[in-house]
C-alpha positions in Angstrom: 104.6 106.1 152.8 106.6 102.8 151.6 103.8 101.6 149.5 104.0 105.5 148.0 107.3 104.8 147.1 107.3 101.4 146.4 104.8 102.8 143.6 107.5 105.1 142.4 109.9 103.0 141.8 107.9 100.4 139.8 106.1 102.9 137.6 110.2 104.7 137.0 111.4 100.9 136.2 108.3 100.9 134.0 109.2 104.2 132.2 113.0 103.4 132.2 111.6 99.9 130.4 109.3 101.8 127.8 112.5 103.9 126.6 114.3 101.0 125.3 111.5 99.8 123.1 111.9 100.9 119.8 109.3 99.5 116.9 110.5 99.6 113.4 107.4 101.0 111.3 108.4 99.5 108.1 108.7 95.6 109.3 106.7 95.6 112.6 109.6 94.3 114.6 109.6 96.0 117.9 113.5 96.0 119.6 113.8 95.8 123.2 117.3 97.2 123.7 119.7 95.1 126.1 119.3 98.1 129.4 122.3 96.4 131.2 124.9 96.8 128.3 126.4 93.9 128.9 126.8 91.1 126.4 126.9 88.1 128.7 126.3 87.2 132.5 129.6 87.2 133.3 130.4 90.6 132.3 127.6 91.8 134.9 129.0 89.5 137.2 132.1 90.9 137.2 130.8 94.7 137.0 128.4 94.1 140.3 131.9 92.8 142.1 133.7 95.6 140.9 130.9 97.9 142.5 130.8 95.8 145.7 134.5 96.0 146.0 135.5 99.5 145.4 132.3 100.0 147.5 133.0 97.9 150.4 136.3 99.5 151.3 134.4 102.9 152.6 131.9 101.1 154.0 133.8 98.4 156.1 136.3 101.4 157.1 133.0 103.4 158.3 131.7 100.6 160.6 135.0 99.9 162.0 135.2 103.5 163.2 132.1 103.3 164.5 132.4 99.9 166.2 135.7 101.7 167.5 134.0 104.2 169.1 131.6 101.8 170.6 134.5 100.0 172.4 135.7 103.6 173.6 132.7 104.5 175.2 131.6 101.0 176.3 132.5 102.1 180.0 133.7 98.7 180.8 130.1 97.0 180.5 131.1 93.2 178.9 127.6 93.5 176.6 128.8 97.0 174.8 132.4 95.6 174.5 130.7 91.8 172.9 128.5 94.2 170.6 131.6 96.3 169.1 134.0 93.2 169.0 131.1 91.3 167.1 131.1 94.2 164.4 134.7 94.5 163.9 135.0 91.0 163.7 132.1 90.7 160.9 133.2 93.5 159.3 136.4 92.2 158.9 134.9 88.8 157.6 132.7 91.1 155.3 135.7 92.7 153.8 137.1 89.3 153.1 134.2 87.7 151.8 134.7 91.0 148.9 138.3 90.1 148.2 137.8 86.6 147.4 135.0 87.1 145.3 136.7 87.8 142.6 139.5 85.1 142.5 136.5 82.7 143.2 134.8 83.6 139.7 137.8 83.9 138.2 138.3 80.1 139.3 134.6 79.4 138.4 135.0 80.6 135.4 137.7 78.3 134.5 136.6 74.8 135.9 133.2 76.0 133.8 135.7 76.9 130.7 134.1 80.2 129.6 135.7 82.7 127.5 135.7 86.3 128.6 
């Protein structure tokens, strides 16, 4: 089954790659269009953060509920309570790691002095 789909997905990123070429009949020039629309890496950078952040919110509030309920219905016994602690705790860190990603490139990005 997951080399089935492992299959798929190669032969649709395949496909996906094919519709981008375009070959100019009159000079012989074949154009690979740029798939990502982006113009530099920092523009993708900055789009994947975006993602991850507005992402991450729903996410990290989903497995705090859920570590939440874990603690409720622990019963008492000190491994169940460790386990949902551990998650809250790493969500939390998680979260944080997202918030600071983007003041870190922003910071990156101007020690490295690029425009954009």
């Amino acid at each position: 089954m997951k080399r089935s789909f492992l299959k798929l997905i190669i032969f649709l990123a395949f496909v996906s790659f094919l519709s981008s070429v375009k070959a100019d009949s009159d000079s012989g020039i074949i154009k690979i269009d740029n798939p990502l629309k982006f113009d530099n890496f920092w523009d993708l950078l900055s789009n994947i953060l975006n993602f991850l952040f507005y992402a991450s919110l729903p996410i990290g509030a989903l497995i705090i509920a859920i570590s939440a309920y874990y603690l409720l219905f622990s019963g008492g016994e000190p491994e169940k309570v460790k386990t949902a602690k551990n998650m809250i705790i790493w969500t939390l860190v998680g979260i944080v790691v997202i918030f600071l990603a983007m003041p870190i490139i922003a910071l990156l990005k101007e020690i490295l002095g690029v425009n954009g």
